[in-house]
C-alpha positions, 0 to 999 in steps of 0.5 A: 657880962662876967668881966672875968669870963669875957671872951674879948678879956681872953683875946686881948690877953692873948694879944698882949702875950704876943705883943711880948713875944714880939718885944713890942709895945702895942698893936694898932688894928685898924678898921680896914682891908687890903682894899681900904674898904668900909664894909670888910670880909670876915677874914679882916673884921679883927677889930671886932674879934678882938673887942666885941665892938660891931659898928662900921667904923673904929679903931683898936689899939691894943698895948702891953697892959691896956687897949682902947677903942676909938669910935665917933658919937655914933658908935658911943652908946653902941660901943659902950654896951659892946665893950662892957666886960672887955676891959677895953677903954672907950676913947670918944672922938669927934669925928670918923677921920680924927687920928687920937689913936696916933697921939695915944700911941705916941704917949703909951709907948716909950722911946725905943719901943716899937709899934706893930701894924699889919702894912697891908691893910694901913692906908699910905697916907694913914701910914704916913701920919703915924709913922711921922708921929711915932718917929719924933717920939722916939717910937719904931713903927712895924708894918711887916707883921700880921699879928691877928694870924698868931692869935685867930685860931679859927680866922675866916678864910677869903670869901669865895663867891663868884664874881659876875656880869653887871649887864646892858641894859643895867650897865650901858656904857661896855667894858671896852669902852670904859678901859678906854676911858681909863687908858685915856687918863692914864696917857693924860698923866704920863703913865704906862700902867695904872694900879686899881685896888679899891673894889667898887672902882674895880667892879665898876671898870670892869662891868662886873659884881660880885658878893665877898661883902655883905650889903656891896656888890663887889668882889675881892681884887687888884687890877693893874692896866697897861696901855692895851691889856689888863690883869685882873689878880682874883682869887681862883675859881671865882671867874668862870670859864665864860666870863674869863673868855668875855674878859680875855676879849676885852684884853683882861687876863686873870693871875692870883688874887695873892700874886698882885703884890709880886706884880708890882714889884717886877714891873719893868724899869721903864714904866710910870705908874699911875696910883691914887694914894689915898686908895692904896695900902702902905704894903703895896706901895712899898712893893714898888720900885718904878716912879709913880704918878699920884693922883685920883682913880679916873675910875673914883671920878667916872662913876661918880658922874651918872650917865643919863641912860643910868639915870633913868635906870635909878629913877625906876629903881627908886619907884620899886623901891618906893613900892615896897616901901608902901606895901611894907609901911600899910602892913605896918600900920595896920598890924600896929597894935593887932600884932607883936611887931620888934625892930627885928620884924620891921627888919624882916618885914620891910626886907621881904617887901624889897625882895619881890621887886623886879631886879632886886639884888639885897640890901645895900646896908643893915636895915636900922630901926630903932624905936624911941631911945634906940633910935638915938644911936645913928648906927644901931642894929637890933639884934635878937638878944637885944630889941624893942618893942614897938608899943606905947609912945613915941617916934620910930626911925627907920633906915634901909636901902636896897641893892637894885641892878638899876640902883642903889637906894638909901632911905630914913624916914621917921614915924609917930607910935601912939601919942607924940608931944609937942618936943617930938614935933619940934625937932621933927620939923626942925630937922625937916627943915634942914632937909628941905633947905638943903634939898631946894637949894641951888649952886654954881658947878664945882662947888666942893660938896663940904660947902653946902653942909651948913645949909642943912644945919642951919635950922638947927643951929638957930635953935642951938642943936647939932648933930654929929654924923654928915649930912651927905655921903655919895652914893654908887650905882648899883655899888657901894651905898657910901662913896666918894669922892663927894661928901656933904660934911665938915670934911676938910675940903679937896679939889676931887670934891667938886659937885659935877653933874650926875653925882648922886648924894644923900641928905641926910641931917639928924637930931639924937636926944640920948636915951629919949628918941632920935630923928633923921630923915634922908633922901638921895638926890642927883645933880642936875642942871639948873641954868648959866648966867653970867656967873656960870653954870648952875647945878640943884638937886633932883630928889630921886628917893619916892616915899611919903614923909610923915606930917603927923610929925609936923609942927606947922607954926614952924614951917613957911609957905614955900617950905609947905610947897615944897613938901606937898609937891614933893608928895604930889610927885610921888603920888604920881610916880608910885601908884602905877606899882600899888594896889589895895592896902599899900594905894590907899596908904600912899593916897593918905600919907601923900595928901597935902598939908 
């Protein structure tokens, strides 16, 4: 790119021209909504207007003279090739979480100077850290001032999509009955009304979906309960007539999605209010004059807990997704060598196979394949300006999930192109390793989830190879593919994190050789009793995800006999549960990529 006509160049420019406008130092544009959501509509994507830089997670700050983007190793590659021409300084962090955008601002600006931030999509506690750094540096903070409003000419609007039912027998606990539930909790801690902004808790509270996100089923809304009504702040015209009257039954009114604010600040002098601080914005808290109870969403703890009636209701979305997965993987390998096949096609291809499975919805993220080097980028995408061929040698990892209105499905498998040599097979059975280790592994109840990440690095460790992403994201149902409040990784642990029964995680480790090829390979699990002793209760994993894993790739010196086991009963079972849905090309590739080893 010609760095003197990168349009990236120009809004930064035009940036910094209003950072002097406003007498200020620097600007901080976090990855983030009024809703703290991973995946943002388009009116709040101004980290990646600003900077080109499309990947899920980063941060942009941008100063008098100078901007930089702080992204973790799995953007690094991604980053690199995005930026070029911008002008903008890739800062390469350790991990999603880490805060080096803080430290920098504090070294840029001066004493005296003032840092700007729009409050309404600062995370409280992120706002609390950079507000104690900036301050013992001499720095003022601004949060009061939407600066990507001066200089987004052509800003998106806010999405307006209608929002609709999530029905029985999909969604088998009512409406009423979660409000219940929500109440409950709510006089448990002392509190008269409850603030939910996060999406995925609202959509789940109030049986409802929508589509303001791609790849998540959810909808743009605040939602404040009281100890018997509700009120829902939604953008006008999203919500029907119908559906306001089923929620106006269930004591669920409707005002503005832009009202919430004035809500909260004219709450009556006697309420309490119940608020999860790590799920509110800095803006709205600074709304509020009542005392505040803080502590997690009961919402983020109820969702996370699958009930039995929506387990089953997962296990079916798996097979169909298992299904396509067969239909589109016999197509593949069949065509291989007979047709052009790009990243893009597998993308199209495998999307199409998903479509025509009984209560598909979407995706549930960006399918990601990527062959040999692409595939050592955990996030990458192809893109019709950029992707590769599939011919020659090598490995090809693919990533795709689907939204199902059962379930949500995240999956990673890898597969050999041609001839593959002894190093491919070696970091593929290592890294198989690691997610059978994980997989089999059993654990006392309560165990906080960032415990077990070292079970699925230990193979690799052995042989001094890491990788840098988690090994285990939560996952919703029929919600958002990452969800909390557990996590399988190097997290700094919590109380909230405590694996409980029902809670369904992937497990994912990788290893990514740079301009060579990389390996993942992922399957979603639920926790599931596994006895009592005088220890107490015990919780496995039940591997819900119903696909092949190739053992082309396989290194057999380097696995024992019950890891063998493991994987040719692993085989077995979905053998057994996906040929009932295949037939023809898609059943005689299941038969052959399920035969044991």
């Amino acid at each position: 790119m010609d760095t003197r006509t990168s349009p990236y160049r120009a809004r930064i420019a035009k940036t910094q021209e209003a950072l002097a406008r406003h007498g200020l130092a620097a600007l901080l544009v976090p990855s983030s909504d009024p809703h703290l959501s991973e995946y943002l509509p388009e009116h709040w994507q101004g980290r990646q207007w600003l900077s080109g830089f499309t990947g899920s997670m980063g941060t942009l700050v941008v100063a008098r003279h100078k901007a930089a983007l702080f992204a973790d190793s799995r953007y690094w590659v991604q980053a690199e090739a995005e930026l070029a021409g911008s002008g903008i300084e890739l800062v390469k962090i350790p991990t999603g979480t880490a805060t080096h955008h803080v430290d920098w601002l504090a070294r840029e600006a001066k004493a005296g100077e003032t840092v700007a931030v729009d409050g309404d999509v600062l995370g409280l506690a992120a706002a609390q850290q950079l507000r104690a750094v900036l301050e013992r540096a001499g720095v003022a903070l601004r949060t009061d001032l939407d600066l990507l409003a001066e200089v987004w000419p052509d800003r998106p609007g806010l999405p307006a999509e209608p929002v609709y039912e999530h029905r029985a027998p999909q969604a088998p606990l009512a409406r009423s009955a979660k409000l219940q539930q929500l109440r409950e909790a709510m006089a448990r801690h002392g509190a008269t009304q409850h603030l939910i902004s996060t999406v995925d808790d609202i959509a789940w509270s109030l049986n409802l979906r929508g589509s303001d996100v791609t790849y998540n089923p959810v909808f743009l809304a605040h939602l404040l309960l009281t100890l018997d009504g509700a009120t829902l702040f939604v953008g006008e015209g999203k919500i029907d007539a119908t559906l306001k009257a089923a929620l106006a039954a269930d004591g669920v009114r409707l005002a503005p999605y832009a009202d919430a604010a004035a809500a909260l600040a004219a709450l009556p002098a006697d309420a309490t209010l119940l608020l999860d601080p790590k799920r509110v914005t800095l803006g709205l808290r600074e709304r509020i004059k009542v005392p505040v109870v803080e502590a997690i969403n009961p919402s983020t703890l109820l969702k996370s807990r699958k009930s039995a009636a929506e387990a089953g209701h997962i296990r079916e979305a798996m097979r169909q997704d298992g299904a396509a997965m067969c239909e589109f993987y016999a197509w593949f390998e069949a065509a291989l060598g007979e047709q052009r096949i790009t990243e893009l096609t597998i993308d199209e291809k495998l999307s199409a196979a998903r479509a025509k499975r009984p209560g598909f919805v979407g995706l549930s993220f960006s399918t990601i394949a990527g062959f040999n080097a692409n595939g050592a980028m955990p996030h990458y995408r192809a893109t019709p300006e950029s992707n590769a061929v599939i011919e020659g040698d090598g490995l090809l990892l693919i990533d795709s999930g689907g939204q199902y209105l059962g379930g949500t499905t995240d999956i990673t498998r890898v597969w050999p192109i041609g001839t593959i040599t002894d190093a491919h097979k070696r970091d593929y059975t290592l890294v198989l390793k690691g997610t059978m280790a994980l997989s089999r592994t059993k654990f006392p109840r309560g165990t906080l989830s960032p415990m077990l990440d070292a079970l699925a690095r230990a193979p690799l460790w052995e042989q001094g190879l890491e990788y840098g992403h988690g090994t285990g994201h939560g996952v919703g149902y029929f919600l958002n593919v990452h969800e909390g409040p557990q996590s399988i990784s190097k997290a700094v642990p919590d109380a909230h994190m405590a694996m409980e029964p029902g809670m369904i995680t992937s497990i994912e480790p990788g290893l990514y050789r740079p301009g060579q090829w990389g390996i993942r390979i992922e399957n979603l699990v639920m926790n599931v009793p596994a006895g009592e002793t005088e220890f107490g209760e015990f919780l496995a994993f039940e591997t819900l995800t119903l696909c092949p894993i190739d053992t082309r790739c396989i290194d057999r010196s380097l696995l024992r006999t019950d890891e063998v086991a493991w994987l040719n009963a692993y085989h077995a079972t979905v053998r057994e549960r996906l040929a009932p849905l295949v037939d023809g090309a898609a059943r005689d590739w299941l038969m052959r990529r399920t035969e044991p080893i």
